[in-house]
Backbone as a chain_set.jsonl record, in Angstrom:
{"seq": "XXXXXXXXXXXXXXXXXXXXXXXXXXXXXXXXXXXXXXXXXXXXXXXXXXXXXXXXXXXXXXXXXXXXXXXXXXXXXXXXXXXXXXXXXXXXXXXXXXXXXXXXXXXXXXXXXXXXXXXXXXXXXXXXXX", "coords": {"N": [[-116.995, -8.56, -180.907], [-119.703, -8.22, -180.894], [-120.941, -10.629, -179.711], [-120.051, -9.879, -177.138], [-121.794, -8.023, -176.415], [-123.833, -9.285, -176.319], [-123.732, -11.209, -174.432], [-123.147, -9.929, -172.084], [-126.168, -8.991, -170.211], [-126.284, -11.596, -168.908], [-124.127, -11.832, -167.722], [-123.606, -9.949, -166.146], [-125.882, -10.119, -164.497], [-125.478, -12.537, -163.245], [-122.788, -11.806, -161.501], [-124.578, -9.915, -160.049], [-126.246, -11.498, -158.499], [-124.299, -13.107, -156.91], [-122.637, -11.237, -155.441], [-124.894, -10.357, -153.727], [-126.347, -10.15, -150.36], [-127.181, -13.318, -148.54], [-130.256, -13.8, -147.344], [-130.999, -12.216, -144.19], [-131.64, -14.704, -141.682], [-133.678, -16.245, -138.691], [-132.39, -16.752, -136.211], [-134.061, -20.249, -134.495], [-136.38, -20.846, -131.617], [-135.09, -21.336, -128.557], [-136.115, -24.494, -126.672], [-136.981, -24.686, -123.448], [-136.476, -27.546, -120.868], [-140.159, -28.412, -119.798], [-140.215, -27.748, -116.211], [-140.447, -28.572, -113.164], [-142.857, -27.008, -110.38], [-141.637, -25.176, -107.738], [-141.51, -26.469, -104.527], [-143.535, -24.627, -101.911], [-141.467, -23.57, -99.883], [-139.482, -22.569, -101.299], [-140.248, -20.942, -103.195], [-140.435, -17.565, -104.785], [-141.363, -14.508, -102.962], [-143.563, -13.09, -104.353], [-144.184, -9.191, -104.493], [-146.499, -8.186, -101.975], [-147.822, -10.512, -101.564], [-149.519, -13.51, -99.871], [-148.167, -15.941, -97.418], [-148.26, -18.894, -97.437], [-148.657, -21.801, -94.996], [-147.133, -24.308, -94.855], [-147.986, -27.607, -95.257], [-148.968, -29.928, -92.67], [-146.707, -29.76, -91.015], [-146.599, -28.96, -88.712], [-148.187, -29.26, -85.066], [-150.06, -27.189, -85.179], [-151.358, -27.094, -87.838], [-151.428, -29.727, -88.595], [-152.756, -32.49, -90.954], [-155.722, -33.169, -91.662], [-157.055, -36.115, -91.834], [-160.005, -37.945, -93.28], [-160.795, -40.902, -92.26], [-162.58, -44.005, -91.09], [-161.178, -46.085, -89.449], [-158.515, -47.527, -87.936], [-156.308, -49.017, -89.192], [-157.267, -47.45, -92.104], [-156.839, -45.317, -91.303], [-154.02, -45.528, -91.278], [-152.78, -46.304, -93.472], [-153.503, -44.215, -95.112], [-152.164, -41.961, -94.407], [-149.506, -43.296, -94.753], [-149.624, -43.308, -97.809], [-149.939, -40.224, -98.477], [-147.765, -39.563, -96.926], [-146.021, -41.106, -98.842], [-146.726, -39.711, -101.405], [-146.233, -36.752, -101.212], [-143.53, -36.929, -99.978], [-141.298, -38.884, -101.404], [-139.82, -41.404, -101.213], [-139.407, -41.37, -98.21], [-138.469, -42.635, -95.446], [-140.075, -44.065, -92.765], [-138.531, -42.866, -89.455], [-139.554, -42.937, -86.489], [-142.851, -42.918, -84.484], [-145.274, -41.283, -82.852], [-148.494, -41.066, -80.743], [-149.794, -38.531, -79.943], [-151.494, -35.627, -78.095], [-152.933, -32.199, -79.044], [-153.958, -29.174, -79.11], [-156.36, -30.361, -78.223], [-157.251, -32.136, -79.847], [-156.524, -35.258, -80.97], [-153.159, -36.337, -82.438], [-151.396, -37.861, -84.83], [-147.735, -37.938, -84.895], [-145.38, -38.605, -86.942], [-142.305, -39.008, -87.191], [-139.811, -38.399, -89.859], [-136.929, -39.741, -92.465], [-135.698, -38.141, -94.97], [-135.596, -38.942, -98.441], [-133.847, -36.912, -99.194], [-132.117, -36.395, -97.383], [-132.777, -34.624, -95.164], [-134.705, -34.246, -91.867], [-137.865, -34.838, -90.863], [-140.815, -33.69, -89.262], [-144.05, -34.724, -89.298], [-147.57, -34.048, -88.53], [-150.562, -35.908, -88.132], [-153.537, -35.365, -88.238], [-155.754, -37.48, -85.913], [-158.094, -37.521, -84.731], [-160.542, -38.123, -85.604], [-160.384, -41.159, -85.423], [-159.294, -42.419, -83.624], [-159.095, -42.76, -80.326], [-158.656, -40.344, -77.452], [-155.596, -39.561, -76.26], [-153.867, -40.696, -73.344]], "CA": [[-117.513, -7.578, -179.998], [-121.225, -8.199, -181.002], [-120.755, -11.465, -178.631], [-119.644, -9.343, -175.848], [-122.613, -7.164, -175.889], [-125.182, -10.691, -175.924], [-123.445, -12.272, -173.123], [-123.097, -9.064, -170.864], [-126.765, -9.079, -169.203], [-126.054, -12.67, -168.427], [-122.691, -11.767, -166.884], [-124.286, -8.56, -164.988], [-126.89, -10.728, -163.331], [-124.483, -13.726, -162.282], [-122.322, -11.125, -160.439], [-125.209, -9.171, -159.209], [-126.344, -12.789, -157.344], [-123.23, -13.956, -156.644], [-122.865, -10.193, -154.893], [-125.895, -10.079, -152.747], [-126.077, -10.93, -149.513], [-128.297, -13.551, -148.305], [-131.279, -13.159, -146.6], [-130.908, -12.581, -142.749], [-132.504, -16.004, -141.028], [-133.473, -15.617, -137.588], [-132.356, -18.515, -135.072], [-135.147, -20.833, -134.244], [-136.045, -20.518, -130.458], [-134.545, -22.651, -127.677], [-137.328, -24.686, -125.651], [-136.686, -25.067, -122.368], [-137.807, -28.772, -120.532], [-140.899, -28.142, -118.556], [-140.062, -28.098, -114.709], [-141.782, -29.073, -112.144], [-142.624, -26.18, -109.771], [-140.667, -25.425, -106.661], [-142.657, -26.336, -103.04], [-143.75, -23.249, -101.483], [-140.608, -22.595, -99.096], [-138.555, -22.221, -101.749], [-140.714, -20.281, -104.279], [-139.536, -16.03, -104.238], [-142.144, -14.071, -102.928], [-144.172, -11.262, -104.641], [-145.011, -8.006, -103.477], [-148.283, -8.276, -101.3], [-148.166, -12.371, -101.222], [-149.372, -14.236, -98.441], [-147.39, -17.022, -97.301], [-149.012, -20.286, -97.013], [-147.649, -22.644, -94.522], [-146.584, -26.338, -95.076], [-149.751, -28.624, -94.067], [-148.463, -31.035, -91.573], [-145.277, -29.564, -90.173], [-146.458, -28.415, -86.744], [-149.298, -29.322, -84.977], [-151.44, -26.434, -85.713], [-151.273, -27.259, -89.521], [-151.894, -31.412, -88.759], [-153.134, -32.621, -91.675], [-157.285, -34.125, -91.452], [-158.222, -37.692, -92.36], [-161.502, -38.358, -93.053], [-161.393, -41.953, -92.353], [-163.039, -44.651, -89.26], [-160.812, -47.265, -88.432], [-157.229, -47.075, -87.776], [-156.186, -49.708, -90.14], [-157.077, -46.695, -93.205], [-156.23, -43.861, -91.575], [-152.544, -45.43, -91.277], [-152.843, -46.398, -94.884], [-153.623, -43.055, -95.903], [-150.755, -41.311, -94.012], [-148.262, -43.823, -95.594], [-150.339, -42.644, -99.255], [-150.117, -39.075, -98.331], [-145.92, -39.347, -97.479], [-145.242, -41.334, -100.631], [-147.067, -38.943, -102.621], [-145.412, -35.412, -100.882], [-142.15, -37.177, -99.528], [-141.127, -39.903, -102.244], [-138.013, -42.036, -101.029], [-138.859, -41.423, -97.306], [-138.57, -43.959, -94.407], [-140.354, -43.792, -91.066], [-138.241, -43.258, -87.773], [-140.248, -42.862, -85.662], [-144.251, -42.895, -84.941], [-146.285, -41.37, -81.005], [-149.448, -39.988, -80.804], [-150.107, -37.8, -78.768], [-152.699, -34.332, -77.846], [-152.739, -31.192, -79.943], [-155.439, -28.44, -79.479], [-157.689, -30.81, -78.035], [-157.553, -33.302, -80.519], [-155.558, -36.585, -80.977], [-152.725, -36.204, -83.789], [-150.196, -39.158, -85.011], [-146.344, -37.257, -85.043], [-144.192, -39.204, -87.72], [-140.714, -38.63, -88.129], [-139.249, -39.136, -91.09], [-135.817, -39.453, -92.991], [-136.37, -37.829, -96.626], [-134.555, -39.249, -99.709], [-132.596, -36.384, -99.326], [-130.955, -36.554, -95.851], [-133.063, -34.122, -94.238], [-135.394, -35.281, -91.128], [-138.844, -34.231, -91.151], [-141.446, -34.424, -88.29], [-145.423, -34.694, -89.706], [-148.562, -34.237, -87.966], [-151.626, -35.943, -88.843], [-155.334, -35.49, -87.313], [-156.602, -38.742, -86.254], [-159.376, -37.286, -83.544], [-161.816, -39.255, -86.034], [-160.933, -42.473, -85.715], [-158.734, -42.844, -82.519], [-159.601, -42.591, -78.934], [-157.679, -39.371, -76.81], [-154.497, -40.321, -75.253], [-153.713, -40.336, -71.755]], "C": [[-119.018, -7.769, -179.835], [-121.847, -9.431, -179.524], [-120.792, -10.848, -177.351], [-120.951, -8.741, -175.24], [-124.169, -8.149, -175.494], [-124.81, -10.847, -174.875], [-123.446, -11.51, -171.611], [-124.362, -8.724, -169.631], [-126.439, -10.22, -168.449], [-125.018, -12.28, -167.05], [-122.713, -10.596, -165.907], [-124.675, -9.599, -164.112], [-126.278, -11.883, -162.634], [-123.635, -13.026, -160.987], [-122.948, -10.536, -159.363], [-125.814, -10.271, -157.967], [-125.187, -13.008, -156.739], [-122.139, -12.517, -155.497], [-123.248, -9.883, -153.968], [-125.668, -10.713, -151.727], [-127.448, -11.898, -149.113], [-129.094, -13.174, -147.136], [-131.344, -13.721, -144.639], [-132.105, -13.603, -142.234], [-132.437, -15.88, -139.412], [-133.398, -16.719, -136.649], [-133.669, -18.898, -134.822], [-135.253, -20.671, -132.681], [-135.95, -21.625, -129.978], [-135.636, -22.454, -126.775], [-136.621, -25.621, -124.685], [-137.522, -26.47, -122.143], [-138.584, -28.447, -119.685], [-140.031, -28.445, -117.324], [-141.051, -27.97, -114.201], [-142.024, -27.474, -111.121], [-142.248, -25.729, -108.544], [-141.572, -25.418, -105.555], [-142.422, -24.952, -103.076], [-142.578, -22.541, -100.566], [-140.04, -21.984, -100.697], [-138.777, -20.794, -103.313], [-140.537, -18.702, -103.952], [-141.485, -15.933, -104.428], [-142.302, -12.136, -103.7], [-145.154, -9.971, -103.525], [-146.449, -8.233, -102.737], [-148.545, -9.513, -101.236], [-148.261, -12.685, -100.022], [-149.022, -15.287, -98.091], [-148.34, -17.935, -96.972], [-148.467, -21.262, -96.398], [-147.852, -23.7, -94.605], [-147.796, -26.869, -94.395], [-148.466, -29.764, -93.445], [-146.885, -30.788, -90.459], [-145.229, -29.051, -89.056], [-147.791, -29.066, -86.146], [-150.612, -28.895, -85.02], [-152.034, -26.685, -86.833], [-151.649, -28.916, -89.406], [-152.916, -31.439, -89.822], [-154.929, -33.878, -91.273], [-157.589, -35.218, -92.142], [-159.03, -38.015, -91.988], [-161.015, -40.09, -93.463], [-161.765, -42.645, -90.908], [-162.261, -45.388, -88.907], [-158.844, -46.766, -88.536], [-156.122, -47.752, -89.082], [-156.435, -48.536, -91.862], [-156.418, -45.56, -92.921], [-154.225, -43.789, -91.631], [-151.771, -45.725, -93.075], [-152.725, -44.993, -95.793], [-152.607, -42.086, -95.432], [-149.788, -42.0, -94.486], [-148.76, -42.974, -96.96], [-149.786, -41.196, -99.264], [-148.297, -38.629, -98.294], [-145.75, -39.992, -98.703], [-145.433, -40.408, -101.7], [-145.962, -37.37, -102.036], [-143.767, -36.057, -100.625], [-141.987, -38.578, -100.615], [-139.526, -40.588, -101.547], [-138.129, -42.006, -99.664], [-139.248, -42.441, -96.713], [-138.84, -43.344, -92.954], [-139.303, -44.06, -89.621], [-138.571, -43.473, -87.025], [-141.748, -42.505, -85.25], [-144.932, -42.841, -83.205], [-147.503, -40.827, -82.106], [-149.391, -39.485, -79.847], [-151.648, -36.385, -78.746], [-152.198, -33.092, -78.816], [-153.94, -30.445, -79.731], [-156.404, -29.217, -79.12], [-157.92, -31.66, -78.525], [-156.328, -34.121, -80.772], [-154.72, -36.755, -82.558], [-151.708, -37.526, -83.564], [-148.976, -37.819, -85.316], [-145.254, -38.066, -85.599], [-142.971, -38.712, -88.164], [-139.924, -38.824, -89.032], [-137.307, -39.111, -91.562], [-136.12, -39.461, -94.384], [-135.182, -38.561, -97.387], [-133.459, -38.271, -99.912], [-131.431, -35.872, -98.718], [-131.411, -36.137, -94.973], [-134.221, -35.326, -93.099], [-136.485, -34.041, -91.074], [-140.05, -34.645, -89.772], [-142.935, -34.181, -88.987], [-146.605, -34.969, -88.805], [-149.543, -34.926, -88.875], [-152.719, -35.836, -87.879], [-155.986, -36.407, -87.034], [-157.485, -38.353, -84.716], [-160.673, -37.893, -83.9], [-161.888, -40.326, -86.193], [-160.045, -43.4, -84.413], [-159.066, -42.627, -81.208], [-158.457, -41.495, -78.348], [-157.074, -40.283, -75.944], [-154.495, -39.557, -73.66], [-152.93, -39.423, -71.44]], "O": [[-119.559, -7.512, -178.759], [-122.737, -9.236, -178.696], [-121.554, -11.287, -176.49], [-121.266, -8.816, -174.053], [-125.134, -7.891, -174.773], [-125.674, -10.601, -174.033], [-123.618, -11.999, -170.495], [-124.062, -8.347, -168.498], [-126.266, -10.003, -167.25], [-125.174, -12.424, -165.838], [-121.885, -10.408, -165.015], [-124.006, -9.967, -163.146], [-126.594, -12.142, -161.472], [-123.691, -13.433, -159.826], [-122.514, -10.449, -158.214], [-125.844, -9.973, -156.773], [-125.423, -13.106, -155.534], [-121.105, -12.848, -154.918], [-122.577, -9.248, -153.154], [-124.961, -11.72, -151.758], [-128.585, -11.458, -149.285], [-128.754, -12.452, -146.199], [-131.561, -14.785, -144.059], [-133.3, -13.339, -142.364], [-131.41, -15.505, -138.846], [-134.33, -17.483, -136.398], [-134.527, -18.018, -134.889], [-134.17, -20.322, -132.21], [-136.382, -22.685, -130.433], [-136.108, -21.442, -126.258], [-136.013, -26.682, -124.826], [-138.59, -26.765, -122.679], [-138.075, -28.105, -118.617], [-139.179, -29.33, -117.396], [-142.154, -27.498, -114.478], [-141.052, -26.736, -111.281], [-143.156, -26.274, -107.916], [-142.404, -24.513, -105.484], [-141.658, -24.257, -103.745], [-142.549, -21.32, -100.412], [-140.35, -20.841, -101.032], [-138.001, -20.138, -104.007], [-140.485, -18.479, -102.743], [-142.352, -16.478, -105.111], [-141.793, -11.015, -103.684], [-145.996, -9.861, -102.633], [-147.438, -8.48, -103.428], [-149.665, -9.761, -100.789], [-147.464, -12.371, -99.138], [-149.83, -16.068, -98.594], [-149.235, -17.649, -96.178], [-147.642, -21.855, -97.092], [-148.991, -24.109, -94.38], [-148.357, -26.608, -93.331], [-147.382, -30.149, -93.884], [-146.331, -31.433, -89.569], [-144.232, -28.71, -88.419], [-148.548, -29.434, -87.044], [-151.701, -29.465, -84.969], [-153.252, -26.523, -86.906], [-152.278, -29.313, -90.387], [-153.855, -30.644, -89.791], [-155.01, -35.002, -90.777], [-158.415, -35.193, -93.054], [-159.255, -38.382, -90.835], [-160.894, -40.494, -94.62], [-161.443, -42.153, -89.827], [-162.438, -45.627, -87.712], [-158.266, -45.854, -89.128], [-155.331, -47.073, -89.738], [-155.714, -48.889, -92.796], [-155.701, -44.888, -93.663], [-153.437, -42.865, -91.836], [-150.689, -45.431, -93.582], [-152.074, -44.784, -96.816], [-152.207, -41.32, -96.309], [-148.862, -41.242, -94.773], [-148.191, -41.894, -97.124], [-149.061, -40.982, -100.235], [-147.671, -37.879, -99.043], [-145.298, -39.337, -99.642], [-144.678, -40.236, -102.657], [-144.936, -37.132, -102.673], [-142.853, -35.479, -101.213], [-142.89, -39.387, -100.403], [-138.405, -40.079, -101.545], [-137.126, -42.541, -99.19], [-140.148, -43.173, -97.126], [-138.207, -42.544, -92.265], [-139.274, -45.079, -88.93], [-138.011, -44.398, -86.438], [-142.016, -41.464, -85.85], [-145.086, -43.82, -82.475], [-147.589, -40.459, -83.278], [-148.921, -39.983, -78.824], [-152.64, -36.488, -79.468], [-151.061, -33.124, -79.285], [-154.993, -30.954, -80.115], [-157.494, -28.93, -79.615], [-158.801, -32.356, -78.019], [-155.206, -33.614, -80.768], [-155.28, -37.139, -83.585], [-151.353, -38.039, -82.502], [-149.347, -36.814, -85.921], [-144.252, -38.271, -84.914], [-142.677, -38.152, -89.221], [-139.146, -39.747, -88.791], [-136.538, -38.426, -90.888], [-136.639, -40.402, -94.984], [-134.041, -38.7, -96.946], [-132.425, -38.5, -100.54], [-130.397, -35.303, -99.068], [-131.099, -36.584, -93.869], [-134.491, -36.515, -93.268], [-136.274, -32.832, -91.172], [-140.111, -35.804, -89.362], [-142.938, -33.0, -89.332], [-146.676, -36.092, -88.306], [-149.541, -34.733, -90.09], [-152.627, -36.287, -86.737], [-156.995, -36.534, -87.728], [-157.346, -39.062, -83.719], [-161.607, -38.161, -83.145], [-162.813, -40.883, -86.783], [-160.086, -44.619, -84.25], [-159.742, -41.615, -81.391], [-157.31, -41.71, -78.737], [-157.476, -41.217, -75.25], [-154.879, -38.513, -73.133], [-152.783, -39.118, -70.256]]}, "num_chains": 1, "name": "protein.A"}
């Protein structure tokens, strides 16, 4: 019996572990992959926001190149679709009048089926059309 009464804290405290519950662990958090952020049509508007419209998609909005010869400024309108339109291919390419000043009107086909028409501003380095 003397045995019984040595061995019994032992045999308390094994049960009293072996008892407990363990200690609530709290999930680690899930990280999203950055995204990119959505052009402006598609972004939801907040209360009191003012819409900003697309540069180049009408002729009021024609986009301005500052350059002189024709040879950059066609350089820099290819530059300017690869960088906003990636994947697209030129259909079609006038100039014509706008407001007074002389814009290039490129039509495009996007990488993603749609067709796109783009103004650009070349009144600084082209002569007004007829």
């Amino acid at each position: 019996m003397r045995n019984f009464y040595r061995a019994l804290p032992a045999t308390l405290l094994l049960i009293a572990a072996c008892a407990s519950k363990p200690p609530a662990t709290t999930p680690a958090p899930v990280v999203q992959p950055a995204q990119a952020e959505a052009p402006a049509a598609t972004r939801p508007m907040t209360p009191g926001a003012v819409p900003i419209p697309a540069r180049g998609l009408s002729c009021r909005t024609a986009i301005p190149l500052a350059v002189t010869t024709e040879a950059e400024g066609i350089a820099k309108e290819d530059a300017w679709i690869a960088e906003n339109y990636p994947g697209a291919t030129k259909a079609a390419r006038k100039q014509t009048a706008c407001n007074g000043k002389t814009v290039d009107q490129l039509d495009l086909d996007t990488a993603n089926g749609r067709q796109v028409s783009l103004f650009f501003d070349t009144s600084g380095w082209t002569a007004k059309p007829k």
